[in-house]
ZADRENLUM-751760 format. One record per residue: residue number from 1; x, y, z of N, C-alpha, C in turn. Coordinates in steps of 0.02 Angstrom, whole numbers. Layout:
(site NUM; (X; Y; Z); (X; Y; Z); (X; Y; Z))
...
This chain:
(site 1; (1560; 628; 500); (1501; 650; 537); (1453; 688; 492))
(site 2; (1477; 721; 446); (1450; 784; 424); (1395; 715; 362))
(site 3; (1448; 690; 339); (1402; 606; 294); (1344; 573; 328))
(site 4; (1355; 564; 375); (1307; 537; 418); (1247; 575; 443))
(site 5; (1256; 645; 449); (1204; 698; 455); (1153; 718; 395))
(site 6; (1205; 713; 328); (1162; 736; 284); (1122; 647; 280))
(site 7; (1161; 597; 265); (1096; 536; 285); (1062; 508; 330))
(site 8; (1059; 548; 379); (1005; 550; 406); (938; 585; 414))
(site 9; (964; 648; 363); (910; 691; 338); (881; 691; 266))
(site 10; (902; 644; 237); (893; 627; 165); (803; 619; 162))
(site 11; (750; 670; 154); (693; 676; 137); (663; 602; 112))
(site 12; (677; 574; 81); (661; 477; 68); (669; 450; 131))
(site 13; (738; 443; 118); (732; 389; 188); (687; 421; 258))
(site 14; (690; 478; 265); (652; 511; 311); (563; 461; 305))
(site 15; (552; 485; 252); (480; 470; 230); (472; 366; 256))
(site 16; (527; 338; 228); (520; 262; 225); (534; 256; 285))
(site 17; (564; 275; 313); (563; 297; 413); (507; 292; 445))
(site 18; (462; 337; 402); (395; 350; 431); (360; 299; 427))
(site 19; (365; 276; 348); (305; 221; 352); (316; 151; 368))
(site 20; (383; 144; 389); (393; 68; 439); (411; 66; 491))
(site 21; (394; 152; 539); (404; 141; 609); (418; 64; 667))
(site 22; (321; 51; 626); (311; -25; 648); (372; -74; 666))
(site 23; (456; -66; 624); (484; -122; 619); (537; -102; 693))
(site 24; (517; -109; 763); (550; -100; 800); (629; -106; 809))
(site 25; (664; -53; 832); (730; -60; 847); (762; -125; 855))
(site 26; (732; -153; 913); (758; -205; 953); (744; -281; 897))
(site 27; (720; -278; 836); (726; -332; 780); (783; -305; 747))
(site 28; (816; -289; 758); (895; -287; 726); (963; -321; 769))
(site 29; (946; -317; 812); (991; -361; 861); (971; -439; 883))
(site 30; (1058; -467; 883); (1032; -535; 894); (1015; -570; 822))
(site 31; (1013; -650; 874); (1015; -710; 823); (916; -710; 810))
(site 32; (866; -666; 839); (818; -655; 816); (773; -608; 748))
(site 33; (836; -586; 720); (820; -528; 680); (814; -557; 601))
(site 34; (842; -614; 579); (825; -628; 529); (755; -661; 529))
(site 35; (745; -695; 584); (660; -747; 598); (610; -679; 614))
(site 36; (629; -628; 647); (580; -571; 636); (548; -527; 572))
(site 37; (617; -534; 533); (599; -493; 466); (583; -570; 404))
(site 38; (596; -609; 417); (587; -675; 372); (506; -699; 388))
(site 39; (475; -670; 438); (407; -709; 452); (357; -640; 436))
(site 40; (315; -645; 382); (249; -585; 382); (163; -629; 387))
(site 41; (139; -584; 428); (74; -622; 418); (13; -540; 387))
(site 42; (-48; -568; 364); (-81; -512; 364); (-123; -501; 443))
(site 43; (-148; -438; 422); (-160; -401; 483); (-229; -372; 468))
(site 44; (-281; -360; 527); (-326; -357; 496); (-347; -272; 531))
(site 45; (-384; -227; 501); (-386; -159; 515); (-469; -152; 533))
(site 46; (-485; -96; 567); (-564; -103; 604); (-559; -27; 603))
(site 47; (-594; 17; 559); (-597; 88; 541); (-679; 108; 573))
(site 48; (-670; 144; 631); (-719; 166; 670); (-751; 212; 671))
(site 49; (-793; 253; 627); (-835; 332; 618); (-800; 365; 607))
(site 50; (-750; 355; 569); (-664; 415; 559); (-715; 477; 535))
(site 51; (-711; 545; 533); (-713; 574; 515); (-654; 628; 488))
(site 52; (-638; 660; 426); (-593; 711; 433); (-612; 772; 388))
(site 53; (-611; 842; 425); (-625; 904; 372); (-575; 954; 351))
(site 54; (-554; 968; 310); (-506; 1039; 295); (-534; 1085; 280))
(site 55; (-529; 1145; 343); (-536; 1212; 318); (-619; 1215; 318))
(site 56; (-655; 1166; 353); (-727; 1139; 363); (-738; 1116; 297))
(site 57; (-717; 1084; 247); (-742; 1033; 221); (-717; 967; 246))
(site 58; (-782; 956; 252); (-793; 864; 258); (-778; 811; 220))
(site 59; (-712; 798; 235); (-675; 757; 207); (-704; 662; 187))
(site 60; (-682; 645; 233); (-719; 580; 277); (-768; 577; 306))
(site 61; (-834; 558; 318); (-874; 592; 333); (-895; 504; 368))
(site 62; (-896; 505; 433); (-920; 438; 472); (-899; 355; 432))
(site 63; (-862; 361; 416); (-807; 306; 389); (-796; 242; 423))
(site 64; (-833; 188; 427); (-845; 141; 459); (-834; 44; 416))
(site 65; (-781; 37; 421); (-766; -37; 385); (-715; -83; 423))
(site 66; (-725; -140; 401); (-673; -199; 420); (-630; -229; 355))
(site 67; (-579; -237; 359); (-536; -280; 358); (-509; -319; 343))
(site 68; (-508; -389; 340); (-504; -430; 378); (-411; -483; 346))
(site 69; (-374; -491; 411); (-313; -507; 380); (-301; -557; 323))
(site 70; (-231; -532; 286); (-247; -607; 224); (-271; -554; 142))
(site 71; (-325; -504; 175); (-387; -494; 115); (-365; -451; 64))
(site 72; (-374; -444; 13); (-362; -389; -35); (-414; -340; -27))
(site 73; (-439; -285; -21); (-492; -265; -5); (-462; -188; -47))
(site 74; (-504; -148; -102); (-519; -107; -127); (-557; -47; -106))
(site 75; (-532; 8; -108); (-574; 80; -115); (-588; 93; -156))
(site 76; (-645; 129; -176); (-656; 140; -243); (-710; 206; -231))
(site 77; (-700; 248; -300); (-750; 292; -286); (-732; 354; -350))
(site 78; (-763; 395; -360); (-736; 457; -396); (-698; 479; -391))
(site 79; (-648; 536; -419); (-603; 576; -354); (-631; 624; -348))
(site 80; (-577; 640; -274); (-585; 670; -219); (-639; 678; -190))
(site 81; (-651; 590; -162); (-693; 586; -118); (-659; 555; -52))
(site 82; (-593; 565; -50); (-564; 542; 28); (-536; 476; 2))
(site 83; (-540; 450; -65); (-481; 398; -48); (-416; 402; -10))
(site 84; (-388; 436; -40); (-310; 431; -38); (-301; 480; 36))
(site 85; (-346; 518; 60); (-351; 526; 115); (-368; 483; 181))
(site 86; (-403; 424; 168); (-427; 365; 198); (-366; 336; 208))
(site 87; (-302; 300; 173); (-249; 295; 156); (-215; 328; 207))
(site 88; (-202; 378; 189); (-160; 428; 245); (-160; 416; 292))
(site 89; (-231; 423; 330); (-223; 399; 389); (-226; 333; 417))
(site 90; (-219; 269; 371); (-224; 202; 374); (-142; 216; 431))
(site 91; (-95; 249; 380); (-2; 236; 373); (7; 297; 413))
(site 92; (-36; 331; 455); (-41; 378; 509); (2; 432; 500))
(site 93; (-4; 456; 416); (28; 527; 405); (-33; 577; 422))
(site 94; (-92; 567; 413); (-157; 618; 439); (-168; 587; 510))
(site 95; (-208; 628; 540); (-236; 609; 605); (-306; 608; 592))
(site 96; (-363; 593; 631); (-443; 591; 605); (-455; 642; 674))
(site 97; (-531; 685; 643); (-540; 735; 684); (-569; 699; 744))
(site 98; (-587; 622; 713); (-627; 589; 766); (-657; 521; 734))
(site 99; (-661; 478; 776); (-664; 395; 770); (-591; 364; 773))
(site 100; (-572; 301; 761); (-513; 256; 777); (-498; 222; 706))
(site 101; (-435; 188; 685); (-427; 135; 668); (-389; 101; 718))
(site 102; (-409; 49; 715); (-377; -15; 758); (-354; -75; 701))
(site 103; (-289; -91; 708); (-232; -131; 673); (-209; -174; 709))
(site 104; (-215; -240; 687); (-193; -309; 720); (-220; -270; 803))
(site 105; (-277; -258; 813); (-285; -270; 873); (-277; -215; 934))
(site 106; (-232; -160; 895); (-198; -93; 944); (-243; -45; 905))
(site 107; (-251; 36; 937); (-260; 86; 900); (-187; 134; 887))
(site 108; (-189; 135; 820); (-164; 164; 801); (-122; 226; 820))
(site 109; (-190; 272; 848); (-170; 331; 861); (-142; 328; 936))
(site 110; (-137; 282; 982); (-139; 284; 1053); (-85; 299; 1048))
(site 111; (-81; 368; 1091); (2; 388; 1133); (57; 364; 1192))
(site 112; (-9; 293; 1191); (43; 255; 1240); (114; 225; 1217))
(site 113; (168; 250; 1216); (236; 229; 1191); (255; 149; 1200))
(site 114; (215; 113; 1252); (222; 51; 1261); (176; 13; 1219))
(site 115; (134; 34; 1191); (79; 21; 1133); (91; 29; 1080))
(site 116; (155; 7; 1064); (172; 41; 973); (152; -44; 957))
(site 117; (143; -47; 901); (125; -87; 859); (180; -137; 832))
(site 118; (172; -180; 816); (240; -233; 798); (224; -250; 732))
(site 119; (169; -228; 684); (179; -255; 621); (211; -195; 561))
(site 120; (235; -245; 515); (278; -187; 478); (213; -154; 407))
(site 121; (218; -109; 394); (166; -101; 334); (224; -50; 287))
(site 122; (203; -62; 220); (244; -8; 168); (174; 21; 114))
(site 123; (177; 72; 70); (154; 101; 32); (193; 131; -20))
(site 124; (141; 88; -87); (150; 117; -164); (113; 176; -183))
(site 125; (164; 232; -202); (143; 280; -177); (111; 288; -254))
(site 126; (51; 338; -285); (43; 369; -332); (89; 349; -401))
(site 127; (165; 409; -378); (200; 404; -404); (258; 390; -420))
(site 128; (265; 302; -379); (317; 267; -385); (365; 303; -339))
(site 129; (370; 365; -328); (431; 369; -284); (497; 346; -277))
(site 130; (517; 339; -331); (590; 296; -347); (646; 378; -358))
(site 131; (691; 330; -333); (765; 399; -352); (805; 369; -400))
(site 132; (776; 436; -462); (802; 420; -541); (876; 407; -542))
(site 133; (918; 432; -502); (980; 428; -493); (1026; 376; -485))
(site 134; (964; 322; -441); (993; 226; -409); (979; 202; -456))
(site 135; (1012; 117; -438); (975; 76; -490); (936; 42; -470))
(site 136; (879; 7; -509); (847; -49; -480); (846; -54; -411))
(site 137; (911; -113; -432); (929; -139; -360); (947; -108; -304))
(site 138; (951; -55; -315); (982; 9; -260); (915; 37; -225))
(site 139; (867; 25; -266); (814; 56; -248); (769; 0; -212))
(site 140; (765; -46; -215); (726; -108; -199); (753; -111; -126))
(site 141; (844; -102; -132); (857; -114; -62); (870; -75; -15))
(site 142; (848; -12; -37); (851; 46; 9); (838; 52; 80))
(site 143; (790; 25; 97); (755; 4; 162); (820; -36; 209))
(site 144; (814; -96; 161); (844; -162; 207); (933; -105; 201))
(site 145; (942; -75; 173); (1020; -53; 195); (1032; 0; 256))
(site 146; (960; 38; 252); (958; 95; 297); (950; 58; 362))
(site 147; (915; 8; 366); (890; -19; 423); (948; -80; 461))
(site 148; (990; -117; 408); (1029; -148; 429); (1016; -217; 426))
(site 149; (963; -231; 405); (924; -290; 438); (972; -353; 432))
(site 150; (1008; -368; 367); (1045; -430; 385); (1096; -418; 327))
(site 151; (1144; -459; 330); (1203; -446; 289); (1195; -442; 242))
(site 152; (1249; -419; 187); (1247; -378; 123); (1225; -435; 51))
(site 153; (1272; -511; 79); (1257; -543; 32); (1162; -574; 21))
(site 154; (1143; -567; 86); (1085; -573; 115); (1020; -530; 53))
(site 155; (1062; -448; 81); (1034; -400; 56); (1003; -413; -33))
(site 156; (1058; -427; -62); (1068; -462; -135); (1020; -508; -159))
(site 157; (1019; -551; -112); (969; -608; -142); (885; -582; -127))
(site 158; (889; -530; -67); (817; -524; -45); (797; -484; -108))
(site 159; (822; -451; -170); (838; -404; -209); (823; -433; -279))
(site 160; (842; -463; -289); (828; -529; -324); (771; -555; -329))
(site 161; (749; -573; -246); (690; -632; -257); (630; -582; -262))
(site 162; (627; -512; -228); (587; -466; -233); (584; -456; -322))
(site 163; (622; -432; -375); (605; -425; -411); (576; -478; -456))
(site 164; (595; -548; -457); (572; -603; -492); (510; -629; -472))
(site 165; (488; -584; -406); (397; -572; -399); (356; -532; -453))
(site 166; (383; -490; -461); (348; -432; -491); (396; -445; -575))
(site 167; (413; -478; -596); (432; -484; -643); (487; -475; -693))
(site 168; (522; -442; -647); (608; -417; -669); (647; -438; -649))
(site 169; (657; -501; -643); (732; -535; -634); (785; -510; -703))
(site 170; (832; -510; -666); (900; -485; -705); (886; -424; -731))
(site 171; (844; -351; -681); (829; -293; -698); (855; -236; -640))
(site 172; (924; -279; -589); (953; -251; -527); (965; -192; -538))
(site 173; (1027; -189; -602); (1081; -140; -635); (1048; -89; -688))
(site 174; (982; -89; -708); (945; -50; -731); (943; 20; -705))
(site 175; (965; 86; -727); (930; 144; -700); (850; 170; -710))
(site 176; (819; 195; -635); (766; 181; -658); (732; 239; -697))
(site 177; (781; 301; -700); (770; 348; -760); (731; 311; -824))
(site 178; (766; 248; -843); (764; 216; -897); (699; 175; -908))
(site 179; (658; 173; -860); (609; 133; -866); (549; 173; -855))
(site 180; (489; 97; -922); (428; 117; -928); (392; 141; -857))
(site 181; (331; 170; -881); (301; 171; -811); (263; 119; -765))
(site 182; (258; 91; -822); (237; 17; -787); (279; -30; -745))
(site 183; (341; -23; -781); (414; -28; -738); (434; -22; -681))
(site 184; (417; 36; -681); (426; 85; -614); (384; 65; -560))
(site 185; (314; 48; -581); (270; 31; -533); (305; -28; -496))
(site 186; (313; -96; -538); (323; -138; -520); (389; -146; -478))
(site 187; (438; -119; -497); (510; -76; -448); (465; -25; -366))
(site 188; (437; -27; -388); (408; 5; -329); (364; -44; -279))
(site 189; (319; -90; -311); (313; -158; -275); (351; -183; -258))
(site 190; (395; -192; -288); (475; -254; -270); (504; -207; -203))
(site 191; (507; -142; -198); (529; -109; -144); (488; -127; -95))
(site 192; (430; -98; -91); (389; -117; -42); (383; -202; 9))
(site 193; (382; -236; -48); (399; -298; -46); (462; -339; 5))
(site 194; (504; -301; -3); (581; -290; 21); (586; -286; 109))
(site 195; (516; -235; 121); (531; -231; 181); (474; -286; 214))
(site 196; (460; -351; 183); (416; -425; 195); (366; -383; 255))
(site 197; (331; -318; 234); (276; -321; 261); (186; -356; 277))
(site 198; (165; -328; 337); (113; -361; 332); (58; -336; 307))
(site 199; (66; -284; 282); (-2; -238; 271); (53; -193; 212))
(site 200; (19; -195; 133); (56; -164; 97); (-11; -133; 56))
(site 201; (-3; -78; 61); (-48; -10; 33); (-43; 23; -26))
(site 202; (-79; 28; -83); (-89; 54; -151); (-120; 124; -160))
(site 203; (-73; 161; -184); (-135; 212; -186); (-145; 243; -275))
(site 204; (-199; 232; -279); (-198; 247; -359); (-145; 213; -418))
(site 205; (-129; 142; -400); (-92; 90; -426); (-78; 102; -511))
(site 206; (-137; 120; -555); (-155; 126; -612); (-143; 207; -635))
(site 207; (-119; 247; -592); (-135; 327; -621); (-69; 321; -689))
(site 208; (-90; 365; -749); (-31; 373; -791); (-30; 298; -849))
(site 209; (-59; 256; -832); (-58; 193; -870); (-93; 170; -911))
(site 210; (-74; 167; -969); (-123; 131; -1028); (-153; 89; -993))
(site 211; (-217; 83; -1028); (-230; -14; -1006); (-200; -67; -1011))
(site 212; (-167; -81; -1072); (-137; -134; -1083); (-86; -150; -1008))
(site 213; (-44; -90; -986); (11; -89; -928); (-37; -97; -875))
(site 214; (-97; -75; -870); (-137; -56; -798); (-154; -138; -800))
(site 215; (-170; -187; -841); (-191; -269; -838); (-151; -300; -811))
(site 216; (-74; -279; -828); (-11; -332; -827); (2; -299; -742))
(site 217; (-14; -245; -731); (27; -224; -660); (-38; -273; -613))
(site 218; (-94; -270; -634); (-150; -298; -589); (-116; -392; -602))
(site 219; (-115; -412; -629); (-109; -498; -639); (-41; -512; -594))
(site 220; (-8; -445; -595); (84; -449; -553); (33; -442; -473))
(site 221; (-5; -391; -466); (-27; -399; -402); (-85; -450; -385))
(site 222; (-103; -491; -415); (-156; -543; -425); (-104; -603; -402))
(site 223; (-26; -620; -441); (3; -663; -427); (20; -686; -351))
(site 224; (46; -619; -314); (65; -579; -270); (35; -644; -209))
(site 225; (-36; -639; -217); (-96; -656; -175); (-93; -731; -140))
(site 226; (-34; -772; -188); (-29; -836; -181); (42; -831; -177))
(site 227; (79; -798; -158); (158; -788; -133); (185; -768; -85))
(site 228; (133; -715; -72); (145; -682; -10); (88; -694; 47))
(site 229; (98; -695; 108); (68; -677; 166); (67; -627; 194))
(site 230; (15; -557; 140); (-4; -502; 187); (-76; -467; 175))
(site 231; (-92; -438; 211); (-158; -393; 186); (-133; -325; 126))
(site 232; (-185; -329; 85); (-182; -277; 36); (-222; -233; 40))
(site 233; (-215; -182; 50); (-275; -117; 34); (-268; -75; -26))
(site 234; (-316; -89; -91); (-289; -25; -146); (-343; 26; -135))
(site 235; (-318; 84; -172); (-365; 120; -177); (-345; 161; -252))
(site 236; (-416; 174; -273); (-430; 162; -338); (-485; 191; -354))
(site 237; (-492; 237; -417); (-545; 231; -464); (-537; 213; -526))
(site 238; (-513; 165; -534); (-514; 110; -590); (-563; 52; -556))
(site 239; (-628; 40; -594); (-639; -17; -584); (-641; -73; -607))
(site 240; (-629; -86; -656); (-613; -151; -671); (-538; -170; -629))
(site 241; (-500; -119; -614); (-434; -159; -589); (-448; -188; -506))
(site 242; (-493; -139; -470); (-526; -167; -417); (-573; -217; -412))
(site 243; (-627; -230; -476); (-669; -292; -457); (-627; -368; -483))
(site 244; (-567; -366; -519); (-544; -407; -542); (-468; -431; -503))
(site 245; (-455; -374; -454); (-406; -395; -402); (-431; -420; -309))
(site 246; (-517; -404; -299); (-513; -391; -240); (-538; -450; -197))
(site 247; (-561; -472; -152); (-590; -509; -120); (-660; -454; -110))
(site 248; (-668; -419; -63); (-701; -358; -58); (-702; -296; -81))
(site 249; (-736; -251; -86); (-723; -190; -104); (-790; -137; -85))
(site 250; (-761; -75; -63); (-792; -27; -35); (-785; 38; -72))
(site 251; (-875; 60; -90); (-870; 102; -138); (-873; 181; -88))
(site 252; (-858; 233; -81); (-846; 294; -61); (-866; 340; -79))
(site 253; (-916; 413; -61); (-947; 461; -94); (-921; 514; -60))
(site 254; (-944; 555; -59); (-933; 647; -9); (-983; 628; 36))
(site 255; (-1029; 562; 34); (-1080; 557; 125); (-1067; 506; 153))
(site 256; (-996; 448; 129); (-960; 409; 170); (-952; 331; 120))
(site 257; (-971; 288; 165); (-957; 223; 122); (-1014; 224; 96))
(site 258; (-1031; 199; 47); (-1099; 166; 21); (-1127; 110; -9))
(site 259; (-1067; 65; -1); (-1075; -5; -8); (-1017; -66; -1))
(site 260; (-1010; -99; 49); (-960; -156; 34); (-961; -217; 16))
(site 261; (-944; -250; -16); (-980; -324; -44); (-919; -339; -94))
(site 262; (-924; -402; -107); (-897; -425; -141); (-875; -411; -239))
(site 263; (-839; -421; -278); (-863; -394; -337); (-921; -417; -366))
(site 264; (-940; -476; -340); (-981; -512; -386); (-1064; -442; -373))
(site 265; (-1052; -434; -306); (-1079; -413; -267); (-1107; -340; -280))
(site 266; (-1072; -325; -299); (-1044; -241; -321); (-1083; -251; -377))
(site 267; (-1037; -279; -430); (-1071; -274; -491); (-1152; -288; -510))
(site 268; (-1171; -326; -456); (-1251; -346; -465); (-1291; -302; -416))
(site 269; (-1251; -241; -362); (-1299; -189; -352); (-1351; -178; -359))
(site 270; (-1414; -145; -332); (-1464; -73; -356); (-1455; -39; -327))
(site 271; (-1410; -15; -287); (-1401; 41; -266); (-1393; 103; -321))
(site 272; (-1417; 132; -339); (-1406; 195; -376); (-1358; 220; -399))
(site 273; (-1321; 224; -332); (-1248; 275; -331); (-1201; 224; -346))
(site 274; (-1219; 159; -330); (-1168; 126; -389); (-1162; 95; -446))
(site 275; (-1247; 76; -443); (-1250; 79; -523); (-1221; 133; -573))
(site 276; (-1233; 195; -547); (-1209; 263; -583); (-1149; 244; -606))
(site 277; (-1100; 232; -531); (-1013; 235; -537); (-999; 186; -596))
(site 278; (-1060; 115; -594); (-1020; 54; -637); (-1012; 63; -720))
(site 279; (-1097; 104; -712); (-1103; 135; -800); (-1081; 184; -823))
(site 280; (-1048; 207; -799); (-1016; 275; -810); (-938; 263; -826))
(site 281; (-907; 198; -821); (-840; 163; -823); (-835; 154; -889))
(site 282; (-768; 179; -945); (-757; 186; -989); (-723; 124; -1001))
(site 283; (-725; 58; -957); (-670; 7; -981); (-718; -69; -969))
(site 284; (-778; -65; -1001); (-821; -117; -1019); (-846; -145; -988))
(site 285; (-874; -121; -925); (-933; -156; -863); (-1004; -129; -921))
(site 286; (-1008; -70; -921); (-1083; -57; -949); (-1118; -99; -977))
(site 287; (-1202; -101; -969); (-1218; -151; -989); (-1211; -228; -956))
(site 288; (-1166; -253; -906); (-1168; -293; -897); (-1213; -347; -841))
């Protein structure tokens, strides 16, 4: 009992608790639970005048975009201008002082208990979030063991095929003490991955990374795009890794969005404030 108490309070799993609420109880039982967790589609999100302030600063400030399922779609902006706060409350660890997101169709925030949501979403956090202690493979399948989802030999192969996405086949038995940081990232995709969500979330994908690693982690999530069936949201102030991964992308200030369009789109601007952001990029847009 006393085993079972302390894992159920284990601060991780607590957290990966949180962010796949979505994967309802009742998909673990029954001859339906492997066709529930074996099928992901993307999902498309509808962010309504969010506003959010701390301590009266104005966080978010009338925050208004779409979506749309399937899409890779980019944040982008300076920091701390509410990315990774935007984020937050995508995976409903913040609340907004005011406006909605609406996900596949529900709001989010509704306290109707019969209104929970049925799609699963995961998040790459900053900083990989891995426990130096597991291996690899221990870590990839963290989720699917806590949760139960389907048998062990099951567990193995989903472990497997997750990492030979992202590029580490035969990297199970690896500790991940031991690995680059680029490594890590991609162990941290392969996790995410694991739990075949529909909506999988980036936040600052590139922080800590040479370029050379920040190219190879973008082409692993570029591959991604034609393997998987889900919506992507990064968020980012790297831009070249956003105009070269996104379908769309939405640039962000301290007075809200200020432009969404495509990269091609982006990059051929007059808007000011993003011309500023594009020439001011130390990784070879200038000039262009």
């Amino acid at each position: 009992m006393a085993d079972e108490q302390r894992k159920n309070h284990n601060p991780v799993t607590s957290l990966l608790n949180k962010l796949t609420h979505g994967f309802s109880a009742s998909l673990f039982a029954g001859e339906s639970t492997a066709l529930d967790y074996e099928e992901s589609r993307g999902v498309g999100i509808e962010i309504e005048h969010l506003t959010k302030s701390f301590n009266g600063n104005m966080v978010l400030n009338d925050i208004s975009l779409s979506i749309h399922p399937g899409e890779t779609f980019s944040i982008i902006g300076p920091s701390g201008t509410g990315k990774s706060v935007l984020l937050k409350h995508i995976v409903r660890l913040e609340r907004p002082d005011s406006g909605t997101i609406i996900i596949d169709g529900q709001d989010i925030f509704d306290p109707d208990p019969l209104r929970r949501h049925d799609y699963r979403y995961s998040i790459v956090f900053q900083s990989s979030a891995l426990f130096n202690s597991l291996t690899v493979g221990e870590n990839v399948g963290l989720w699917l063991r806590e949760k139960r989802v389907c048998p062990e030999p099951r567990i193995r192969q989903i472990i497997r095929d997750k990492l030979a996405l992202v590029g580490l086949t035969g990297k199970e038995d690896m500790l991940t003490s031991d690995l680059s940081g680029g490594m890590k990232k991609r162990v941290a995709i392969a996790r995410s991955l694991a739990m075949n969500p529909d909506l999988i979330l980036y936040d600052e994908p590139t922080a800590e990374l040479d370029p050379v690693t920040s190219d190879e982690l973008a082409k692993v999530i570029q591959d991604l795009k034609s393997q998987v069936n889900l919506t992507t949201v990064i968020v980012t102030h790297d831009l070249n890794f956003a105009l070269y991964l996104s379908d769309r992308v939405a640039m962000i200030n301290a007075d809200g969005i200020v432009e969404i369009g495509t990269p091609a789109a982006i990059k051929a601007s007059q808007n000011p404030v993003v011309r500023g952001f594009i020439y001011t990029t130390t990784k070879g847009l200038k000039g262009d």
